[in-house]
C-alpha positions as CSV (number, residue, x, y, z in Angstrom):
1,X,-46.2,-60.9,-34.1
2,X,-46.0,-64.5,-34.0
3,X,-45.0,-66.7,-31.4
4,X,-41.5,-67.7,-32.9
5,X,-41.1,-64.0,-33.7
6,X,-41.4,-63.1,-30.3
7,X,-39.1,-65.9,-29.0
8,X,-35.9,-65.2,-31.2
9,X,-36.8,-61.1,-30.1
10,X,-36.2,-62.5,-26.8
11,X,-33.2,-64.8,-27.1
12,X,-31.5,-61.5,-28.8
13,X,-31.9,-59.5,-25.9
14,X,-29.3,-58.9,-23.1
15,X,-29.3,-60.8,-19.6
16,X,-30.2,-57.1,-18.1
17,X,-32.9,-56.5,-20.7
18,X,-34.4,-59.7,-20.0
19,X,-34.6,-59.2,-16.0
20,X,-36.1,-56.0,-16.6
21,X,-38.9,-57.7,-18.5
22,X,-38.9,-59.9,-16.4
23,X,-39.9,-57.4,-13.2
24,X,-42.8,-55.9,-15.9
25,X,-44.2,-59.2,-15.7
26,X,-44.1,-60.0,-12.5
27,X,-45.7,-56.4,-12.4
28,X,-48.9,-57.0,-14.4
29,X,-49.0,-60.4,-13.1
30,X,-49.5,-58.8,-9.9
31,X,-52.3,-56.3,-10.9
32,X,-54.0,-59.1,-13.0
33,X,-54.5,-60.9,-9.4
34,X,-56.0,-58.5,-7.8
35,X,-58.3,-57.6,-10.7
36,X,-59.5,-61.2,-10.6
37,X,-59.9,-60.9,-6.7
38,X,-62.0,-57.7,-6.8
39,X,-64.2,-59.5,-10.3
40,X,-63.0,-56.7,-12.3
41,X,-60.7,-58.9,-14.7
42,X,-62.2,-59.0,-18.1
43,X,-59.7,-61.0,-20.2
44,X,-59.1,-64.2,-17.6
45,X,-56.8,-65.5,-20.8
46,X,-54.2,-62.6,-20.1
47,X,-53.3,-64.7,-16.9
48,X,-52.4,-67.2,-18.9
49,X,-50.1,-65.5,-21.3
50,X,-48.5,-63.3,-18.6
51,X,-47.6,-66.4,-16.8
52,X,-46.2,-68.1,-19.6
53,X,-44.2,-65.2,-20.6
54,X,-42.5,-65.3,-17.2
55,X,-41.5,-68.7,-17.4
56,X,-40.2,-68.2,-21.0
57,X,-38.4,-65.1,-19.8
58,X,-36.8,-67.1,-16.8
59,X,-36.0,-70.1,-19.6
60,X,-33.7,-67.4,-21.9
61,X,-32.2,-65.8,-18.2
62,X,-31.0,-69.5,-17.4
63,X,-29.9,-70.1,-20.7
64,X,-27.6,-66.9,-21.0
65,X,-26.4,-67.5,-17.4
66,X,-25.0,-70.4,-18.7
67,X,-27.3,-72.9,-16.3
68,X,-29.0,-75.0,-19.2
């Protein structure tokens, strides 16, 4: 799936859909840092993507919310 796929899945989702995701992310983020801190991480990239996928999840929250 492509980016822009993935971004208009995640504008069509609800506000309590998307804080649900939200809490998965912050999830695996989570167990991603303490991969890295024990050396077993094997894809450093997925960091990366986890985090932006946090900040795009908090973007569409903010947006539905009303606060953008």
């Amino acid at each position: 799936m492509k980016r822009s796929e993935a971004k208009k899945a995640m504008g069509a989702r609800s506000a309590a859909e998307l804080s649900t995701e939200l809490a998965a992310l912050y999830k695996e983020q989570f167990g991603l840092r303490m991969q890295k801190a024990t050396q077993q991480l094997q894809n450093s990239a997925k960091l990366k993507e986890v985090r932006r996928g946090i900040a795009r999840a908090k973007t569409f929250l903010a947006q539905k919310s009303g606060g953008a």
